[in-house]
C-alpha positions as CSV (number, residue, x, y, z in Angstrom):
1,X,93.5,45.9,-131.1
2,X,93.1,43.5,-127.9
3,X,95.2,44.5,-125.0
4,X,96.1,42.1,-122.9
5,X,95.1,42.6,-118.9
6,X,98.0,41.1,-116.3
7,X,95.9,39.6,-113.3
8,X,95.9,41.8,-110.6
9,X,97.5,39.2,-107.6
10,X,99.4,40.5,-104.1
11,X,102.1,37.5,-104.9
12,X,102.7,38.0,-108.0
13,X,106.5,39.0,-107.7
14,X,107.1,36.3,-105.0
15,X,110.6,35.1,-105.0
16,X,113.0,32.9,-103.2
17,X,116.1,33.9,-101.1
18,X,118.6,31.1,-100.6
19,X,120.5,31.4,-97.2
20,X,123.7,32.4,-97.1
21,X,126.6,30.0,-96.7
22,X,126.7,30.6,-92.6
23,X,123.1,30.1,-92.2
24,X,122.8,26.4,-94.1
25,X,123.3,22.9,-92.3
26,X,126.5,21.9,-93.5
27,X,128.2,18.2,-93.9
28,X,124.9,16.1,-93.2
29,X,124.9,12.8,-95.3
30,X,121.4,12.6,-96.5
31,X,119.7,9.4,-97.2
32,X,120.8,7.2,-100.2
33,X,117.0,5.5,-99.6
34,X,115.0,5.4,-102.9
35,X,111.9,7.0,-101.7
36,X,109.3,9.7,-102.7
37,X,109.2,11.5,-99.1
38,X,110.8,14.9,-98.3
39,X,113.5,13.3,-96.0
40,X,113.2,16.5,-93.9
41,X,110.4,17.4,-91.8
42,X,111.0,21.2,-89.8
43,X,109.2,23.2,-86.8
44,X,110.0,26.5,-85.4
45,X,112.7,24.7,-82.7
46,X,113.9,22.0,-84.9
47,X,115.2,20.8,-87.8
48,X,115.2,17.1,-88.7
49,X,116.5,15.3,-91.7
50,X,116.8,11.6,-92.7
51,X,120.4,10.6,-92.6
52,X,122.5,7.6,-93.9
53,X,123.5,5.6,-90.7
54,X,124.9,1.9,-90.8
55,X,123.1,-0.9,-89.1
56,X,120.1,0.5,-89.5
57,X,118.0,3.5,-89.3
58,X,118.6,7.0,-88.3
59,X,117.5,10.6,-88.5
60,X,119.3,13.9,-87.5
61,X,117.5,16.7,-85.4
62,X,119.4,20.0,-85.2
63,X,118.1,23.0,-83.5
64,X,117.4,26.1,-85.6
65,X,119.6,27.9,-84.9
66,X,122.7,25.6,-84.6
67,X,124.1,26.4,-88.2
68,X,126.8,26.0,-90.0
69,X,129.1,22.8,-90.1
70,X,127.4,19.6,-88.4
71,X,129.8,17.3,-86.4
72,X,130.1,14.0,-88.1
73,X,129.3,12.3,-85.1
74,X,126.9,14.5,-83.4
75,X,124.1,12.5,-81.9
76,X,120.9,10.9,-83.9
77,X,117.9,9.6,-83.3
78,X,119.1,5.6,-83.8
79,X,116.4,3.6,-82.7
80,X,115.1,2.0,-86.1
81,X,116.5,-1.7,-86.9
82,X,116.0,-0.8,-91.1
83,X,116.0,2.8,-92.8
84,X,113.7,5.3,-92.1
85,X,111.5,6.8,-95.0
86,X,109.5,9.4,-93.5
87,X,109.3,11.5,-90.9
88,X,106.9,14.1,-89.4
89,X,106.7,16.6,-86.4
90,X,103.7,17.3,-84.2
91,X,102.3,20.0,-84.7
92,X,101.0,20.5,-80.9
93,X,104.0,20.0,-79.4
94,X,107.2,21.1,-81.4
95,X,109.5,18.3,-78.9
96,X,107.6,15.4,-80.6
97,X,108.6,13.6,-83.7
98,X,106.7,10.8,-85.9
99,X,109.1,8.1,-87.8
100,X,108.0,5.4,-89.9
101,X,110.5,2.5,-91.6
102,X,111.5,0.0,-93.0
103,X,111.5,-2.3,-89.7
104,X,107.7,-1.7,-90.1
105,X,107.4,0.4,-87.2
106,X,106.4,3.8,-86.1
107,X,108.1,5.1,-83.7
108,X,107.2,8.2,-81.6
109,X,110.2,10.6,-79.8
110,X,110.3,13.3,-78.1
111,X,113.3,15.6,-78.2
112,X,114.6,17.7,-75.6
113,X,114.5,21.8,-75.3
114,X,118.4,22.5,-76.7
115,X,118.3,19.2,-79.1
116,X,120.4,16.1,-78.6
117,X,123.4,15.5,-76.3
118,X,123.9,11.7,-76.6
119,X,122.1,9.0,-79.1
120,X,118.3,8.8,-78.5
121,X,117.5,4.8,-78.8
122,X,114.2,4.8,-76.6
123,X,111.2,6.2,-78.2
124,X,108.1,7.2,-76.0
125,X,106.1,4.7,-77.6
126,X,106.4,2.1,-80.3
127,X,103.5,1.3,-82.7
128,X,103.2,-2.0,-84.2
129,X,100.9,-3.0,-86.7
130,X,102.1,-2.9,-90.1
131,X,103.3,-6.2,-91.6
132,X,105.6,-4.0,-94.3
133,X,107.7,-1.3,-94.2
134,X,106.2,2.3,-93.2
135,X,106.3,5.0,-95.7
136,X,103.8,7.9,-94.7
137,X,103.3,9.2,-91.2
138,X,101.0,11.8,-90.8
139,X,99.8,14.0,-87.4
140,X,95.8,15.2,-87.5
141,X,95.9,18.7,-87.9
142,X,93.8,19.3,-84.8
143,X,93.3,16.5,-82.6
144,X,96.5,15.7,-80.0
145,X,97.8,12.6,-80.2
146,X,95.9,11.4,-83.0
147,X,98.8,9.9,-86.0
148,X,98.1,8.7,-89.2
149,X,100.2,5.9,-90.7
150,X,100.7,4.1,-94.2
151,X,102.5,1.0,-95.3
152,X,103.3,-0.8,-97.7
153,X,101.1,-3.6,-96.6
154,X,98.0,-1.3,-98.5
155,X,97.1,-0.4,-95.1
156,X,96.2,2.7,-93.3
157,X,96.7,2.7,-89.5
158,X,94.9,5.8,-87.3
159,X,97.0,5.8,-83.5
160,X,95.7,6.5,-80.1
161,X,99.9,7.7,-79.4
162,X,98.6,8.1,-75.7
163,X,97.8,4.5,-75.3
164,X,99.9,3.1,-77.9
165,X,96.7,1.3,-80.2
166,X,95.3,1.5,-83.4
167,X,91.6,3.0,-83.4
168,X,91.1,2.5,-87.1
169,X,92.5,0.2,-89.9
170,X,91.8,0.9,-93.4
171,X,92.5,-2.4,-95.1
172,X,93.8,-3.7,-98.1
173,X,90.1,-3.7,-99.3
174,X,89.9,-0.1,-99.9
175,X,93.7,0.0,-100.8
176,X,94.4,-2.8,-103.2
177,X,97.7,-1.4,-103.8
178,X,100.7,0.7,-102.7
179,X,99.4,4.0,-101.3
180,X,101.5,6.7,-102.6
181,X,100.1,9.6,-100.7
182,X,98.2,10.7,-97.2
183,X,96.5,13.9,-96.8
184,X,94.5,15.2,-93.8
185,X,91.7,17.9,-94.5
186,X,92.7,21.2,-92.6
187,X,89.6,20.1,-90.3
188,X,90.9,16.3,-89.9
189,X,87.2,15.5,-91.3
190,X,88.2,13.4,-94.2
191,X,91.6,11.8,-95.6
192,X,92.5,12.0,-99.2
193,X,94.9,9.0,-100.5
194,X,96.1,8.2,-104.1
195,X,97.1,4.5,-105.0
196,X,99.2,2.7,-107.1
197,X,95.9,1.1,-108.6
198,X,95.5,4.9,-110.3
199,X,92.9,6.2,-108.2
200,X,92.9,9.2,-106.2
201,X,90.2,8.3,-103.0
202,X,88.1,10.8,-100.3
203,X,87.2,8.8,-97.0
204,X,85.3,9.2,-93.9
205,X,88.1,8.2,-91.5
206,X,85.4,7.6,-88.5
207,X,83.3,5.6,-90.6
208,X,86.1,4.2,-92.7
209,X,84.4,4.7,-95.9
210,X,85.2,6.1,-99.3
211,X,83.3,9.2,-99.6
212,X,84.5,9.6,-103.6
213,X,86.9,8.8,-105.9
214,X,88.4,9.5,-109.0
215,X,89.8,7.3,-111.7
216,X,93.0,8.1,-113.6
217,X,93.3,12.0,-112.5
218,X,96.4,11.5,-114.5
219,X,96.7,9.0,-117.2
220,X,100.3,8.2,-117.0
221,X,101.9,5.2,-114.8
222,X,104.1,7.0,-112.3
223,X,103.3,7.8,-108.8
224,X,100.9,10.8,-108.3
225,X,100.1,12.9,-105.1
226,X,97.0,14.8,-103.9
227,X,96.7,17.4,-101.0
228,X,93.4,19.4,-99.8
229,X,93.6,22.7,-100.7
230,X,90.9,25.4,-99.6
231,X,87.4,25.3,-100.4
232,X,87.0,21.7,-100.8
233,X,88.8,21.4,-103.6
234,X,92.1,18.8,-104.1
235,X,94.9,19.4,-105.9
236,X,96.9,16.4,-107.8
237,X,100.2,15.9,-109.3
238,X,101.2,13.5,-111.9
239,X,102.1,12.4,-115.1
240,X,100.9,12.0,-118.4
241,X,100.3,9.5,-120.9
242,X,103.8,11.2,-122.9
243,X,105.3,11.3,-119.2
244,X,104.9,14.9,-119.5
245,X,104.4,16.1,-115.7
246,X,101.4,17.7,-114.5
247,X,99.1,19.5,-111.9
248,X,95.6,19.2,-111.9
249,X,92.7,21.1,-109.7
250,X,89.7,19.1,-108.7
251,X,86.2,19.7,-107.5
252,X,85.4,17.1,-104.5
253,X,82.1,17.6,-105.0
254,X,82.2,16.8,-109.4
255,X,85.6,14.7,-109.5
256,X,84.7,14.2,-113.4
257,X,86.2,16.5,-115.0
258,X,89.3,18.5,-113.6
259,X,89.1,22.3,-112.8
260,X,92.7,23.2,-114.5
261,X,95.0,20.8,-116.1
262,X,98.5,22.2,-116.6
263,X,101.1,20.8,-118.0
264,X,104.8,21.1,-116.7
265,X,107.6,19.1,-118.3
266,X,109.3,15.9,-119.0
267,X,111.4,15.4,-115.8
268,X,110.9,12.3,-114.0
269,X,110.9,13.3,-110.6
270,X,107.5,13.3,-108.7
271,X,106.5,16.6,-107.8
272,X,105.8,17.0,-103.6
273,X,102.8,20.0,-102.8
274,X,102.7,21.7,-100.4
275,X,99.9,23.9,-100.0
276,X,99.6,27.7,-97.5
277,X,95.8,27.9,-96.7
278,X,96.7,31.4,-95.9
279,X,97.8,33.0,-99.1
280,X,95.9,30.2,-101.4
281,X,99.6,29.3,-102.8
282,X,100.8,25.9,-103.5
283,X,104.5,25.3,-104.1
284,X,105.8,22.1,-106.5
285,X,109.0,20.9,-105.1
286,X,109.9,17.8,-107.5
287,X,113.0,15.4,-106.5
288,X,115.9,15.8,-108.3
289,X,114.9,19.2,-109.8
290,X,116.4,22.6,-109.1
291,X,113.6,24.5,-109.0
292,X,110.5,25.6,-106.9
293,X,107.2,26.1,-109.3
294,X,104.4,28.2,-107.2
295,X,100.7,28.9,-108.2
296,X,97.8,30.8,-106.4
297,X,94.4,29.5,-106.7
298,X,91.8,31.1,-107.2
299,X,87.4,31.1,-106.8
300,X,87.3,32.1,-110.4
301,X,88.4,30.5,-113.5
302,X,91.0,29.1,-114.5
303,X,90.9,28.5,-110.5
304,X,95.3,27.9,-110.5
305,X,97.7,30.5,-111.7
306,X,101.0,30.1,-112.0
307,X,103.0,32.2,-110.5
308,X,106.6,32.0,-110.8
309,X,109.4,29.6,-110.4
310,X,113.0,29.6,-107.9
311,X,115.7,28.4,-109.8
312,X,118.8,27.2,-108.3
313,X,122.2,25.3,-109.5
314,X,122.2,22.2,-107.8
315,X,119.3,19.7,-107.2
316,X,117.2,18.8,-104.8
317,X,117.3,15.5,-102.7
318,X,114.6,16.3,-100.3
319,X,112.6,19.3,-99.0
320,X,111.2,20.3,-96.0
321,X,108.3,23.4,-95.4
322,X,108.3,25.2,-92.4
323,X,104.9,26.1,-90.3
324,X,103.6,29.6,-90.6
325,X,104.5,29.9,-87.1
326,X,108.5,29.8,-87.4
327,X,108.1,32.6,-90.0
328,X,110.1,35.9,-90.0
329,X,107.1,37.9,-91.1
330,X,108.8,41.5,-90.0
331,X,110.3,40.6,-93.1
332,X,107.6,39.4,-95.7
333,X,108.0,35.8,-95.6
334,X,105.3,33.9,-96.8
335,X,107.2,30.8,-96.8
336,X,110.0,29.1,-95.6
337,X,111.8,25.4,-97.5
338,X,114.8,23.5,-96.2
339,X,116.0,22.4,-99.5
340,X,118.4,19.0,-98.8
341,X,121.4,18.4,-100.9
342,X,124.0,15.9,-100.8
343,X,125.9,17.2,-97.9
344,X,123.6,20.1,-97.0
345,X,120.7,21.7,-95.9
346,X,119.6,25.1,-96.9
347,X,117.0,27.2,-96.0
348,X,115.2,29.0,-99.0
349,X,112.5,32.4,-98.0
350,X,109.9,32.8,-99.7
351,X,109.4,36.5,-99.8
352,X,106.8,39.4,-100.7
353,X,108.5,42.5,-101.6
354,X,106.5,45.1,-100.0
355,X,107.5,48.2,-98.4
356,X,110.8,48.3,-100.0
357,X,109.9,48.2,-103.9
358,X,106.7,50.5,-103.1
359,X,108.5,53.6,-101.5
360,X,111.5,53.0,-104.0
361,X,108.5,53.0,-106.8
362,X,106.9,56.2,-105.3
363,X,110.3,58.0,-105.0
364,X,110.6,56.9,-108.6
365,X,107.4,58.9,-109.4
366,X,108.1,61.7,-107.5
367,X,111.5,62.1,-109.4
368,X,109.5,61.7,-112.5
369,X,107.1,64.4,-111.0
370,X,109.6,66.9,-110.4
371,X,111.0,66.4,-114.1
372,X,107.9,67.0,-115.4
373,X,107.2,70.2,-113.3
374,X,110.9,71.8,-114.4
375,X,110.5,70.8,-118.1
376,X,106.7,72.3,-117.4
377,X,108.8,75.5,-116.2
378,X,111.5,75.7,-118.7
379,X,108.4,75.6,-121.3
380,X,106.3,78.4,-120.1
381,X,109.8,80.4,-119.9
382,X,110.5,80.0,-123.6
383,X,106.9,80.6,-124.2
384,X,106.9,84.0,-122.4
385,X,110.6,84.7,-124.7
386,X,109.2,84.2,-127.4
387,X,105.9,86.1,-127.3
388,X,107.9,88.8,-125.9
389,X,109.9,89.3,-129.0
């Protein structure tokens, strides 16, 4: 008879916590744009969130902790001439914010301790050099200053934000088409990029060349994303032939066949990683779902586990991931999303029961103990009667 072994994980019994009604951004009228970016980027001071605005483009920032209902006409950032579509904070200095747009720009701001008092219209600095609109912005993970930028031009555009100029271009020769995704390795070493041309491609930024690549990861036609995860290894999602969604694991090193395929589901909503180096978890957040998937990789094989998933009512519209930094971890977070609805914003915890579920286990067993030890008595007691008569 086979017994089946549960894999012995510390996150197995992860699980979200929704905010409660007091402690979500109320009333904020998220972007209409049709777009596969979070619309909400987040820091330990700030919140920021694409928002519709009329006459072109615009993005909220909030402070954390400002909660609750949001002022229909409390200030934005307003200084786009077309939409915005992506936005990211620095993470060296928690005032400055990235945009890119439709107007073809990027536009660099920085916000002031306390947030907003009247419409920002003057960024720091302006960087021009796309000849299409701007969909991914991206800061190097540990160089200051340094910002990554991707348009729909099939261009790839690395800033000096200090002197306002572009120290590498990645042309349309190693992009043929639309570039769906950007990823910085958690050195800033190498870039990983998927394309609308179905390849998923590793390059030297400094040298501007493509270090590998990897056709088809996934064999359907819809957009697909890839992220570093640890170890050298990159993680994909996509869709299948069926248009069954899926995750795959890869090897950089032996991009021919995948690590772990897994498939998901038939939703149509491309699924956004985001990946914690320090608990080896990556989180599937896909637009227009309810849910949060979450699987831990792994050295050993099958290399991804899944984990569990959050389930809520309503769908998502966006999604924003806090940095380990703005973490409650007194309390066991491991994680922290700003999940974007219609009108709201709410932050979801992504929490390790610890302390709590052990010493109410180990009270459990000592209950259990002490039953054991009674019935124990009660049977030597009968025993003696018995032998007695």
């Amino acid at each position: 008879m086979s017994r089946q072994v549960v894999r012995s994980s510390k996150f197995r019994h992860v699980f979200g916590q929704p905010a409660k009604a007091d402690q979500c951004y109320e009333d904020v009228r998220v972007s209409q744009t049709t777009w596969d970016s979070g619309f909400c980027a987040v820091n330990p001071k700030f919140v920021a969130l694409i928002c519709e605005a009329s006459g072109g483009g615009a993005f909220l920032v909030l402070p954390l902790g400002k909660t609750g209902r949001v002022d229909k006409n409390a200030p934005t950032v307003c200084g786009h001439t077309a939409p915005v579509l992506d936005i990211a904070w620095c993470p060296h200095n928690d005032n400055v914010i990235a945009s890119g747009s439709e107007d073809c720009t990027v536009m660099v701001w920085e916000i002031p301790d306390g947030g907003l008092v009247l419409p920002m219209r003057e960024p720091v600095v302006t960087l021009e050099g796309h000849t299409k609109r701007v969909g991914i912005v991206v800061w190097h993970p540990t160089a200051q200053n340094v910002l990554l930028s991707a348009g729909c031009d099939n261009v790839i555009l690395v800033w000096d934000v200090g002197t306002g100029a572009a120290v590498l271009t990645l042309g349309a020769d190693v992009h043929p088409d639309t570039i769906y995704s950007v990823d910085w390795s958690r050195d800033g070493a190498l870039i990983c990029t998927s394309c609308r041309d179905k390849r998923v491609r590793l390059i030297e930024p400094r040298k501007g060349t493509v270090v590998a690549e990897k056709d088809r990861p996934h064999e359907g036609t819809r957009p697909v994303r890839a992220v570093f995860v640890s170890d050298g290894k990159i993680l994909t999602t996509g869709f299948s032939r069926m248009s069954e969604r899926q995750v795959a694991l890869w090897d950089t090193k032996h991009l021919e066949e995948p690590l772990s395929l897994q498939e998901l589901d038939t939703s149509s909503g491309v699924l956004l990683p985001f990946f914690d180096p320090d608990t080896n978890i990556v989180y599937l957040c896909g637009k227009g779902d309810s849910s949060i998937r979450y699987f831990e990789i792994t050295a050993e094989a099958p290399f991804l586990h899944y984990l569990s998933m959050f389930s809520s009512k309503e769908s998502q519209r966006g999604m924003g991931y806090m940095p380990k930094r703005g973490l409650e971890v007194n309390k066991c977070e491991i994680a922290r999303f700003y999940k974007l609805h219609e009108r709201k914003c709410e932050p979801i915890a992504m929490t390790v029961p610890r302390k709590d579920v052990v010493s109410r286990l180990e009270e459990e067993v000592r209950k259990l103990q002490a039953t054991v030890q009674e019935l124990q008595k009660r049977l030597d007691r009968l025993e003696e009667t018995v032998l007695t008569k």
